[in-house]
DSSP file (Angstrom, degrees, kcal/mol; ACC not computed):
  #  RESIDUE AA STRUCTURE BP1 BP2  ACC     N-H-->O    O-->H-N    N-H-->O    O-->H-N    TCO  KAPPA ALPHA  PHI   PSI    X-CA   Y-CA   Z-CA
    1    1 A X              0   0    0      0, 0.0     2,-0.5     0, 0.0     0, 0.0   0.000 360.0 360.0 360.0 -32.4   20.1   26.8  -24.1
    2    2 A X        +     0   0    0      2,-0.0     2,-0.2     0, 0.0     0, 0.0  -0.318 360.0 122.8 -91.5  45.4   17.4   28.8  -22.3
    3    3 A X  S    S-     0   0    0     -2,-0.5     2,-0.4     1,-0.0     0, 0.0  -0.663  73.0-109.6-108.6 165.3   14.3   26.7  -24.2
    4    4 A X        -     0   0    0     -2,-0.2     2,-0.2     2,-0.0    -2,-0.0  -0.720  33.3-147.2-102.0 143.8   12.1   25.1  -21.5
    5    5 A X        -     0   0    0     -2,-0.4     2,-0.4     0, 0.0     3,-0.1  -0.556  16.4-122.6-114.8 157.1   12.6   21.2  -21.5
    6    6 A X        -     0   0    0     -2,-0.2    -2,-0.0     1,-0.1     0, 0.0  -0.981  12.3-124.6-115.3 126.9    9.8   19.4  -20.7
    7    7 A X  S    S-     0   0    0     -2,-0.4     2,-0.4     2,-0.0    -1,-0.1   0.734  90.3  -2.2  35.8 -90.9    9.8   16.8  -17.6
    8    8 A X  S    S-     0   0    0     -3,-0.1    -1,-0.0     0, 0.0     0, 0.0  -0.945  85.5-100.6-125.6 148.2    8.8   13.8  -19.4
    9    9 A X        -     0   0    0     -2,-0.4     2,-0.3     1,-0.1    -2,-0.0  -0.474  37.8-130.8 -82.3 142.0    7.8   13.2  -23.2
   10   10 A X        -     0   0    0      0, 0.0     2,-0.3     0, 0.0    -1,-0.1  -0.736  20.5-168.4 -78.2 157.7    4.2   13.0  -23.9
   11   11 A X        -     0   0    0     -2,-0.3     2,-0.2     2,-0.0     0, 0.0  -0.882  27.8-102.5-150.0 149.5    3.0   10.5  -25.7
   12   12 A X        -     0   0    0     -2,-0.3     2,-0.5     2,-0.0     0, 0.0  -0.481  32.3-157.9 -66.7 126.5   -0.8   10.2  -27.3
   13   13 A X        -     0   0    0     -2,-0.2     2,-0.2     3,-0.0     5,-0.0  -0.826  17.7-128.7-143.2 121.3   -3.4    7.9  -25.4
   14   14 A X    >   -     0   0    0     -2,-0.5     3,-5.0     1,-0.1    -2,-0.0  -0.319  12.7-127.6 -68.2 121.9   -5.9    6.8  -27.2
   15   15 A X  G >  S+     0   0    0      1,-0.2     3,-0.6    -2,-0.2    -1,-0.1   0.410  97.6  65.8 -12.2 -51.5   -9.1    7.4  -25.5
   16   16 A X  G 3  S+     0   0    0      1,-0.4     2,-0.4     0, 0.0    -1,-0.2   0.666  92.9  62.5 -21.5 -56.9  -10.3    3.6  -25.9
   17   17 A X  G <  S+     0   0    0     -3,-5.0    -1,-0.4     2,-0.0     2,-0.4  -0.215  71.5 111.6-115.2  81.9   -8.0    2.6  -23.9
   18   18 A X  S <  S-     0   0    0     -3,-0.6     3,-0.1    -2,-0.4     2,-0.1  -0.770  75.5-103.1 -97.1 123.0   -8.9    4.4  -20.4
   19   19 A X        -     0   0    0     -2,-0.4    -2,-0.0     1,-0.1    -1,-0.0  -0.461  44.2 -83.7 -69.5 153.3  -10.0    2.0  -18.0
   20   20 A X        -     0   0    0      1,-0.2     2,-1.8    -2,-0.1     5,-0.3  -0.176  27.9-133.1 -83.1 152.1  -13.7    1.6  -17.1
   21   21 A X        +     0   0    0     -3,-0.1    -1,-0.2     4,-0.1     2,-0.0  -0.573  42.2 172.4 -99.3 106.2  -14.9    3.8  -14.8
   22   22 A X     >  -     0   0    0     -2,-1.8     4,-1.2     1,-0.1     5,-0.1  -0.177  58.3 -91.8-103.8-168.4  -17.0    1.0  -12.3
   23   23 A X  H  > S+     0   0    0      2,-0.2     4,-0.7     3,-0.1    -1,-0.1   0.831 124.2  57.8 -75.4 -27.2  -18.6    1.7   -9.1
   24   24 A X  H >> S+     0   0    0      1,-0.2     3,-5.2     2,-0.2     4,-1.0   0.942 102.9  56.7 -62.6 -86.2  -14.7    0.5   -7.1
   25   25 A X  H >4 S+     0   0    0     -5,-0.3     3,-0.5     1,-0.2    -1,-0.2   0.554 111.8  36.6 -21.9 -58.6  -13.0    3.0   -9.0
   26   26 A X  H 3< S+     0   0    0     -4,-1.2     3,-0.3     1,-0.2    -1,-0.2   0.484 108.1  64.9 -63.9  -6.1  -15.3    5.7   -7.7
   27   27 A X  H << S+     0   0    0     -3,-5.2     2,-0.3    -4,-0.7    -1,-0.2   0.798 112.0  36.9 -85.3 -39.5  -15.4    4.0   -4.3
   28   28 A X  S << S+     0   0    0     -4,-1.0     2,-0.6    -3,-0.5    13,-0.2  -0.349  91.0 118.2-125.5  69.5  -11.2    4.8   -4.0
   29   29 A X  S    S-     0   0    0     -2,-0.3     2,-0.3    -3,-0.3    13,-0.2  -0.979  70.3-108.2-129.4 127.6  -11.1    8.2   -5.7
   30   30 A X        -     0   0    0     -2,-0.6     2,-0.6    11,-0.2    10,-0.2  -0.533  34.7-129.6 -56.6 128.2  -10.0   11.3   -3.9
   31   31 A X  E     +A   39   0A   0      8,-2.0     7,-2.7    -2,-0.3     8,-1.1  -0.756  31.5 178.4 -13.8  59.4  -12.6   13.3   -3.2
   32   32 A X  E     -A   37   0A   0     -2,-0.6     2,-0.4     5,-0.2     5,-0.2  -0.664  30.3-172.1-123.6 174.9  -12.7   17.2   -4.1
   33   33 A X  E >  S-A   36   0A   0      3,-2.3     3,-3.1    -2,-0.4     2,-0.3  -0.943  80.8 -46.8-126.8 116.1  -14.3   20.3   -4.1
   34   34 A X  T 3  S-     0   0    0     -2,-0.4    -2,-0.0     1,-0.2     0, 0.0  -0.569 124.3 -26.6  83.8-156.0  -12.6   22.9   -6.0
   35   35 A X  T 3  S+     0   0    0     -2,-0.3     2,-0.2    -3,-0.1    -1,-0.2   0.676 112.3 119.4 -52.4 -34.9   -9.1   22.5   -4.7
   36   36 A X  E <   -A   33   0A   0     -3,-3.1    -3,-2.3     1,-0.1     2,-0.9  -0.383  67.4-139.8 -66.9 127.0  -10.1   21.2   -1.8
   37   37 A X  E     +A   32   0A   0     -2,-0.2    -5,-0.2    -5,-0.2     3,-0.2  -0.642  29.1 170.4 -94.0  91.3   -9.3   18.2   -0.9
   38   38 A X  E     -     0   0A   0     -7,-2.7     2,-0.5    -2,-0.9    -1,-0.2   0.831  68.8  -2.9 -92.2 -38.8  -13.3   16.3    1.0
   39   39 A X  E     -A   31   0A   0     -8,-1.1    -8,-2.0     2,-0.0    -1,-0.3  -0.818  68.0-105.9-173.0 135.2  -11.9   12.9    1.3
   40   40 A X        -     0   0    0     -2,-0.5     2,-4.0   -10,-0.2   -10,-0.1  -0.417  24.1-134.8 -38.3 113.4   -9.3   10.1    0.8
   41   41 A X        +     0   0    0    -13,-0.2     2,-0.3    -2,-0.2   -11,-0.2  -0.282  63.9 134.5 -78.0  56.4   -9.6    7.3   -1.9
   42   42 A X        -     0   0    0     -2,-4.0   -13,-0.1   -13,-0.2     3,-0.1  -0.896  62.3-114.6-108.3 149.9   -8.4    4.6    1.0
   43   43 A X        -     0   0    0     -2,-0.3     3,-0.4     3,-0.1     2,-0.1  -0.388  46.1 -97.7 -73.8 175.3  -10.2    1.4    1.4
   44   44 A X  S    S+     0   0    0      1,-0.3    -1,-0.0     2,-0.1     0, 0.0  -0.397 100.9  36.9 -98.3-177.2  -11.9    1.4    4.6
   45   45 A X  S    S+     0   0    0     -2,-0.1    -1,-0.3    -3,-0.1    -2,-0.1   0.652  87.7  98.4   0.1  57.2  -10.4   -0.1    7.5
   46   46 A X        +     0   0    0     -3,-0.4    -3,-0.1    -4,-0.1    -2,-0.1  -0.116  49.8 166.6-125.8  50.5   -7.1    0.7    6.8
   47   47 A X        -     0   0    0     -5,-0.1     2,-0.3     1,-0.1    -3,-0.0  -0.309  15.8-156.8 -75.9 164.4   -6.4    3.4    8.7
   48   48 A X        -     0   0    0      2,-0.0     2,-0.4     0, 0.0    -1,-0.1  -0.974   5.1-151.3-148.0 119.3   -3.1    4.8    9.4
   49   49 A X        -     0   0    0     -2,-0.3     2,-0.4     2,-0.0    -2,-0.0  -0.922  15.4-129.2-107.2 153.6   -1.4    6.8   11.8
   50   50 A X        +     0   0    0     -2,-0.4     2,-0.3     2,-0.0    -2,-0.0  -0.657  38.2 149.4 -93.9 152.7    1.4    9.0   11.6
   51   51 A X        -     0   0    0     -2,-0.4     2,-0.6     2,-0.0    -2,-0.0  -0.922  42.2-104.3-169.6-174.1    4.2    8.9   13.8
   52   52 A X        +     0   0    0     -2,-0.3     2,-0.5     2,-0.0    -2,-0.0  -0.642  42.2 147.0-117.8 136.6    7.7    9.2   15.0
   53   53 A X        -     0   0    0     -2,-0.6     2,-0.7     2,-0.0    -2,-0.0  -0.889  33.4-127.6-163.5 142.4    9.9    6.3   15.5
   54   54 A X        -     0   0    0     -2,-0.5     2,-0.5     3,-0.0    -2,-0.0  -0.771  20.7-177.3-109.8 151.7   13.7    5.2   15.4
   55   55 A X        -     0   0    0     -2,-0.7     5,-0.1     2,-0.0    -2,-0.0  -0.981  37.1-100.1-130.3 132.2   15.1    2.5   13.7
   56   56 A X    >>  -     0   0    0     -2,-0.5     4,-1.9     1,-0.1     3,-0.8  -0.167  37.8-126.4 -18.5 120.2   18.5    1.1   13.5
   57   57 A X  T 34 S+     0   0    0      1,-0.2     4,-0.3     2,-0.1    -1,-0.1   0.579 109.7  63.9 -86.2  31.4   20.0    2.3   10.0
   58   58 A X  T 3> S+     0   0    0      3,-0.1     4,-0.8     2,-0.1    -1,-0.2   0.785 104.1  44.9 -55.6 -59.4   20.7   -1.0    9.2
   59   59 A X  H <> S+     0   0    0     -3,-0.8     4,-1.2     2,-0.2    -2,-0.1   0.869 112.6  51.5 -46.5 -70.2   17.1   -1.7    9.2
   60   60 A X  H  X S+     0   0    0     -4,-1.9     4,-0.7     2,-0.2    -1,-0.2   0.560 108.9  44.9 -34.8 -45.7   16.3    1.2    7.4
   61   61 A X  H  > S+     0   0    0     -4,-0.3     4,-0.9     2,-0.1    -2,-0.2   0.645 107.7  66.2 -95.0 -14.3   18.9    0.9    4.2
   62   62 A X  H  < S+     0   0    0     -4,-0.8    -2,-0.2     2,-0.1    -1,-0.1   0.993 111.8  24.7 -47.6 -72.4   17.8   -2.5    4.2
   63   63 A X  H  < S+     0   0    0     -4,-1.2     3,-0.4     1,-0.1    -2,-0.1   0.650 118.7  60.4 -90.1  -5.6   13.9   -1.7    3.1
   64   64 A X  H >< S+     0   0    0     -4,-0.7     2,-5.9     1,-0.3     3,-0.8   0.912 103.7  55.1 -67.2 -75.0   14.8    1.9    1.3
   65   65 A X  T 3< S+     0   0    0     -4,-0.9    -1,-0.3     1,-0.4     3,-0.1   0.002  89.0  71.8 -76.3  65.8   17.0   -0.3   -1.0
   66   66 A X  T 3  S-     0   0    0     -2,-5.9    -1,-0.4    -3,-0.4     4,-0.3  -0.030 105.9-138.0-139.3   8.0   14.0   -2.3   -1.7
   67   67 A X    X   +     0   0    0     -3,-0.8     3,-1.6     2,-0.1    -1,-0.1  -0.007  54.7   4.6  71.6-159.2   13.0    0.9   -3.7
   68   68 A X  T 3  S+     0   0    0      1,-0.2     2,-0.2     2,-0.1     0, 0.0  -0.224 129.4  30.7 -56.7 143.9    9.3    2.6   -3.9
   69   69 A X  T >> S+     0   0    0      1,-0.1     3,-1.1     4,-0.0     4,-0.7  -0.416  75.2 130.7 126.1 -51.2    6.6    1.0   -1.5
   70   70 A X  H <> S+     0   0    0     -3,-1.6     4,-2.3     1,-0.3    -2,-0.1   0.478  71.5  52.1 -26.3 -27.1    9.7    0.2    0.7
   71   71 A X  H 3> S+     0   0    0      2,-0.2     4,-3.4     1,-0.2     3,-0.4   0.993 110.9  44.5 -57.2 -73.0    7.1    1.9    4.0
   72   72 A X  H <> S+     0   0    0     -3,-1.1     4,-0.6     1,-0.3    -1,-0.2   0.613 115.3  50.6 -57.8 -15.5    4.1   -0.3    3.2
   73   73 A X  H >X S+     0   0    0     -4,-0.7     4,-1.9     2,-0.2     3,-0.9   0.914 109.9  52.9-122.9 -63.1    6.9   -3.4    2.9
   74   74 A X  H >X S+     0   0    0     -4,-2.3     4,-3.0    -3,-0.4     3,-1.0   0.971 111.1  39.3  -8.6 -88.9    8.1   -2.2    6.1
   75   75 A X  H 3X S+     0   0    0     -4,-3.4     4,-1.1     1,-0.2    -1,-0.2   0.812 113.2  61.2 -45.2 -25.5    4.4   -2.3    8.0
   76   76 A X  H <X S+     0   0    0     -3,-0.9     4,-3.1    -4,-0.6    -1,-0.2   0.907 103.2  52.9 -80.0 -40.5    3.7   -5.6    6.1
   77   77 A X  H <X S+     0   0    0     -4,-1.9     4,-2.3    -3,-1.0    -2,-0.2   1.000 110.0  44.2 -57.1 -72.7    6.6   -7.0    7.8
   78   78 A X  H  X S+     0   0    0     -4,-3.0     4,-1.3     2,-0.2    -1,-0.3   0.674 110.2  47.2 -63.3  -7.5    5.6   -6.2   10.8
   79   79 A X  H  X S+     0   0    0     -4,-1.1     4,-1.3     2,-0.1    -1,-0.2   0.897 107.2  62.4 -57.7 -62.7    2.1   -7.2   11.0
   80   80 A X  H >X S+     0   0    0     -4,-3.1     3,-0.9    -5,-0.2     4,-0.9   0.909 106.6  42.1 -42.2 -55.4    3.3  -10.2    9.5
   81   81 A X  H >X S+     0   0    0     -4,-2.3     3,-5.3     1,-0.3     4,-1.2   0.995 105.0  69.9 -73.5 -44.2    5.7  -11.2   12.8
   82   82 A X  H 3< S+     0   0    0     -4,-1.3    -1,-0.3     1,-0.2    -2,-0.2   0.817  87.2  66.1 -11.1 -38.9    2.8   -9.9   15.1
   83   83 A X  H << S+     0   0    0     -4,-1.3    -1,-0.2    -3,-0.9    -2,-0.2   0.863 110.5  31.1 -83.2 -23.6    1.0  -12.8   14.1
   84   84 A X  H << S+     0   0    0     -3,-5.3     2,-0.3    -4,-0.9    -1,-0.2   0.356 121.3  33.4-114.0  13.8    3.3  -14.9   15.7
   85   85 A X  S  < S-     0   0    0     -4,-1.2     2,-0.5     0, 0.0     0, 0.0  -0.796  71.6-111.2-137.2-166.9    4.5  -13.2   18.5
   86   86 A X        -     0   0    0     -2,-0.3    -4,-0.1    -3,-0.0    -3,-0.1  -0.989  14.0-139.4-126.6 101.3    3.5  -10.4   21.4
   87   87 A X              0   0    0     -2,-0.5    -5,-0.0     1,-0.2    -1,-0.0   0.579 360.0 360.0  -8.9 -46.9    4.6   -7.3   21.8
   88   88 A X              0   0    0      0, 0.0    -1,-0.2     0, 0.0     0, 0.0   0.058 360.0 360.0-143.0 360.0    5.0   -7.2   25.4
């Protein structure tokens, strides 16, 4: 009853099939030294800010129940109406 479980099964992967490792890959690979974490694998111009904002929870349980991603699905959305309207 006290045995340590493990998380998720491991499974064998055969070398072979490991994807090749091209110049892109290395182009959006985190970055370390050590621990330390020297730079983000993001393509460039996509920067991001963070920030605080309220939403209607309507809104909200709407694109959570759209599962993982559901942020980026979010922003996409809004870009996406930008394009045909103004802000202001």
């Amino acid at each position: 009853m006290n045995a340590n479980k493990r998380g998720t099964p491991t499974t064998w992967t055969d070398p072979d099939d490991a994807p090749a490792l091209t110049d892109e890959f290395f182009e959006q690979a985190d970055e370390y030294v050590g621990d330390r974490l020297i730079r983000r694998g993001r393509p460039m111009g996509s920067h991001k800010t963070a920030t605080t904002i309220r939403f209607d929870d309507e809104v909200l349980d709407a694109f959570k129940a759209t599962g993982k991603g559901w942020q980026t699905r979010m922003n996409a959305a809004l870009k996406d109406w930008l394009k045909s309207h103004s802000p202001m």
